[in-house]
C-alpha angles and dihedrals in degrees: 000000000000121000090234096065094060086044091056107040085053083044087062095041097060085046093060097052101037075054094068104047097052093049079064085050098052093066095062104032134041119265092253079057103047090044094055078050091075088047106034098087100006086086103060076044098056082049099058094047091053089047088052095048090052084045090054097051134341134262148155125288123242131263115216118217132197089236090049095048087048091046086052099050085047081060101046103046091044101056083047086061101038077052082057112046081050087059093052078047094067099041085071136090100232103026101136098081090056086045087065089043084049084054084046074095104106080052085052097045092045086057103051099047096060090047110041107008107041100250114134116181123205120240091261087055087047095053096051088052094049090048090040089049093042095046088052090048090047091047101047099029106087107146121062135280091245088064085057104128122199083227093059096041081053095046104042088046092044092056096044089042085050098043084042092059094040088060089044093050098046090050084052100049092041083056086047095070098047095212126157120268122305092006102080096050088046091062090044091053087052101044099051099039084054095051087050102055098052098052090054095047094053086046091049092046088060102035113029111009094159086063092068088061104051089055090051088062096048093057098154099050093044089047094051093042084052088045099050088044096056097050083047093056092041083063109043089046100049083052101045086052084069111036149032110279088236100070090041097055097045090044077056100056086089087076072085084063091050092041087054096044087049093047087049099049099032110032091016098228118169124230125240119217086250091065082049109053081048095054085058088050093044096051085038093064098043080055085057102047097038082050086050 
């Protein structure tokens, strides 16, 4: 089995469950403040676990081009906007079906990376990315195709083109260093949470400063978001590090499985037979990408 199965399916773990608390911490702060939460201490985080791995075993340092520095802020700044456009998502009426266009990003990234990043895929592969792609849109898509905006089409596409472009550009800037296995995703990890950060605190400084505070006065449940976010990117960058973004993010999709068992157990929430017959086509694709 390749390393980068055991590394996603961790990856989604730590998402559902930084979801959810900062679905808690949604009712209390603003969204720009709920979306630093995932950065603020999952800097000095991503830190520590590089210095542990150059403590384990040595190994070269980085050299920072010019390409590599440009490629980082790209996918930084576009996982910030594809944040965004989620966030426009949820201010409308009918925004669930453009939730399950914004998950169309493991299509997108497939695409792409054909295309633009040298990253075919076989038919199997193909076939686990359109099921995968079809179980998230009948499981998020509720209301009925009449109801369909333009705004919400664009909204829901922009934000899976722009988190699509964010994975491909982490898995390019990750190849850029050449560094051993896991150093170079660990430098990456760093790198992008820092830039980041800092872009959302200045933002914050000049737009909502008093939403610094109030997450200064929740520090354990911004600690444990930034925690649980940090774990989560470790893992979609390592495995990213090793293999196309469009395998990785199909395999994903069963963070679906770990949100509704949380759901189930925490908020006990019952499943539909919908959810149901989209858990089968979500396990049925990562059959098919894991096969692949």
């Amino acid at each position: 089995m390749g390393l980068w199965i055991p590394f996603t399916i961790f990856a989604a773990f730590m998402q559902s469950w930084r979801n959810a608390f900062q679905n808690k911490l949604s009712k209390e702060v603003s969204t720009a403040g709920v979306t630093l939460a995932r950065f603020l201490y999952a800097s000095p985080l991503a830190a520590l676990y590089l210095w542990t791995l150059y403590q384990i075993e040595s190994a070269a340092l980085p050299t920072f081009s010019t390409n590599f520095l440009i490629t980082v802020v790209l996918a930084s700044v576009s996982q910030i906007i594809a944040t965004a456009l989620m966030v426009k998502l949820f201010r409308l009426r009918n925004y669930a079906i453009g939730v399950g266009l914004a998950k169309s990003e493991a299509v997108i990234a497939a695409t792409l990376g054909a295309l633009f990043f040298a990253a075919p895929l076989s038919w199997l592969a193909w076939s686990g990315v359109i099921i995968g792609a079809i179980a998230i849109w009948l499981m998020s898509n509720t209301g009925s195709l009449k109801e369909l905006s333009l705004k919400t089409v664009s909204l829901g596409l922009g934000s899976g083109l722009a988190f699509a472009l964010t994975t491909l550009w982490v898995r390019e800037a990750s190849l850029m260093l050449g560094l051993p296995f896991p150093y170079s995703a660990a430098w990456v990890l760093l790198c992008v949470i820092s830039t980041q950060t800092a872009i959302l605190i200045v933002w914050l400084l000049l737009k909502e400063p008093s939403t610094l505070n109030a997450l200064w006065r929740r520090p354990k449940l911004t600690l444990t978001i930034s925690f649980f976010s940090c774990l989560g990117s470790l893992g979609w960058f390592t495995a990213m590090s090793l293999e196309t973004v469009a395998l990785v993010k199909t395999l994903g999709q069963i963070e679906v499985l770990f949100t509704l068992f949380i759901s189930a157990r925490w908020f006990k929430e019952k499943l539909s037979q919908r959810d149901l017959l989209g858990l089968a086509l979500i396990v049925l694709g990562a059959a098919c990408v894991i096969l692949a």
